[in-house]
Each structure stands twice: as C-alpha cells, then as structure tokens.
TORRORO-35649 format. One record per residue (C-alpha): x, y, z; residue number from 1; residue in three letters. Coordinates in steps of 0.5 Angstrom, whole numbers, always signed. Example, Ala and Ser with C-alpha at 12.3 -4.5 7.8 and 13.67 -1.06 7.14 Angstrom:
BEGIN
REC,X,Y,Z,zavo,mivo
REC,+25,-9,+16,1,ala
REC,+27,-2,+14,2,ser
//
This chain:
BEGIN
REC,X,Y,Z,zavo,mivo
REC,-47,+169,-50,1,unk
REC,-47,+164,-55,2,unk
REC,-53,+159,-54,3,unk
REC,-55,+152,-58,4,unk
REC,-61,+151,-61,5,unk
REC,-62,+146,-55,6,unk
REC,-59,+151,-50,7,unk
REC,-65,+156,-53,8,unk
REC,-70,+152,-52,9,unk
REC,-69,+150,-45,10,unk
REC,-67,+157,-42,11,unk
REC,-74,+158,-46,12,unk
REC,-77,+152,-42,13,unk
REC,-75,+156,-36,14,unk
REC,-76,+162,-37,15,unk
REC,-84,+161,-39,16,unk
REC,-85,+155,-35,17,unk
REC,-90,+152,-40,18,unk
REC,-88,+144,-40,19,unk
REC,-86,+142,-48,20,unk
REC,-86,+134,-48,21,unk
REC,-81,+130,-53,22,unk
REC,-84,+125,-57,23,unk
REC,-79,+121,-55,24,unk
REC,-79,+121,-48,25,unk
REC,-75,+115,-46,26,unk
REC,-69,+116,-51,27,unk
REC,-68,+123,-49,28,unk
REC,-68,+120,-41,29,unk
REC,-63,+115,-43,30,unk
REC,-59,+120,-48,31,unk
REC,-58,+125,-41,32,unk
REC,-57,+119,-36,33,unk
REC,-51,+117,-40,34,unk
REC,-48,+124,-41,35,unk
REC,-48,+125,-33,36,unk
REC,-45,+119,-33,37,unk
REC,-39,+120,-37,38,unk
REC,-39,+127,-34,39,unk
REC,-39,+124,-27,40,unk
REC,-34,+118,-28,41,unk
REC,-30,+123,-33,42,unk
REC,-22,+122,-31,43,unk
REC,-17,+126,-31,44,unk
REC,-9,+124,-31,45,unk
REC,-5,+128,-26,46,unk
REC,+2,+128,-24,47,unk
REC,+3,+130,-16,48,unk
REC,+10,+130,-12,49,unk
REC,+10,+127,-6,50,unk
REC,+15,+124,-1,51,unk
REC,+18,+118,-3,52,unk
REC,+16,+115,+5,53,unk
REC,+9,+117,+4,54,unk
REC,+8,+114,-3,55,unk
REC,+11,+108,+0,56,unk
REC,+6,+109,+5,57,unk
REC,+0,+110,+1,58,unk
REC,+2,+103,-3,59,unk
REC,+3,+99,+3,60,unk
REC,-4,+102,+6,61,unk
REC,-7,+100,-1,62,unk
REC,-4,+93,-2,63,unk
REC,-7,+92,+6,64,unk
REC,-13,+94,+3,65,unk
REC,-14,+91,-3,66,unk
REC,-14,+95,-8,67,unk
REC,-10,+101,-13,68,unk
REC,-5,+106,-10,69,unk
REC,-8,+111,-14,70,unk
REC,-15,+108,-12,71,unk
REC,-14,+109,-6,72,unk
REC,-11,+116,-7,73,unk
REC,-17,+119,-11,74,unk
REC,-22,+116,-6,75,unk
REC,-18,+120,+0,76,unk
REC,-19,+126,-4,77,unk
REC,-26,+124,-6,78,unk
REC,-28,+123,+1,79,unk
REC,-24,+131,+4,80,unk
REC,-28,+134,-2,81,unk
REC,-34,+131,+1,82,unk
REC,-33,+133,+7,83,unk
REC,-32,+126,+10,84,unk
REC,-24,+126,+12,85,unk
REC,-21,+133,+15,86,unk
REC,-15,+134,+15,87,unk
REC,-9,+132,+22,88,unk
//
C-alpha cells in the first residue's frame, strides 16, 4: 500500500508512540478541523423513485414544518442511521 509522506509519519507516531510535537500547533489544529468539517458536511446528489402520494406527503409534512422537502428527507434518513427512528 502506498503511503504519503504524512500518512508515514503518522503510522510512525502510532507505531512508537513517542509524541513529536509540530511548530505550529494551532495551524495544524485548525487546518484538520476545517477537513473533518468538509468531510462531515460533504454532500452528495442523488436520484430516488418514490410514489407520487408519498413525496406529495413528504412536501406537505415539510411546508408543515418549515423547512425543505429534501431537508426533511436526508434528515429522516440521518436520524434511521443513527438509530433515532425505526422503521413501521
């Protein structure tokens, strides 16, 4: 398996555990928060058949709420993933 020069020095790191610190601490911290935030909040477009009587239902049930429809639908897919809704 290839590595990067980064991914060596951390598998390094694990494999000694022998803690290296960076000069520039607050940059590094910052620079890996803002990749597991675009990481996290990525999206990605997809196309989904469903019946005519359910997505009416799903936009009702949004407007009724406030927000999107298709809001509405990747949070209820959000929260059965998380275990937070089961299924009828």
């Amino acid at each position: 398996m290839k590595c990067t020069d980064e991914e060596k020095e951390l598998i390094d790191y694990v494999e000694t555990q022998q803690p290296q610190s960076v000069p520039n601490v607050v940059q590094e911290i910052s620079r890996y928060q803002s990749i597991a935030h675009t990481q996290i909040t990525k999206k990605k477009a997809i196309s989904i058949r469903l019946l005519e009587d359910d997505l009416d239902g799903i936009k009702a049930r949004a407007l009724y709420e406030g927000l999107p429809y298709q809001t509405l639908i990747s949070s209820v897919i959000h929260k059965y993933l998380k275990g937070e809704l089961r299924p009828a």
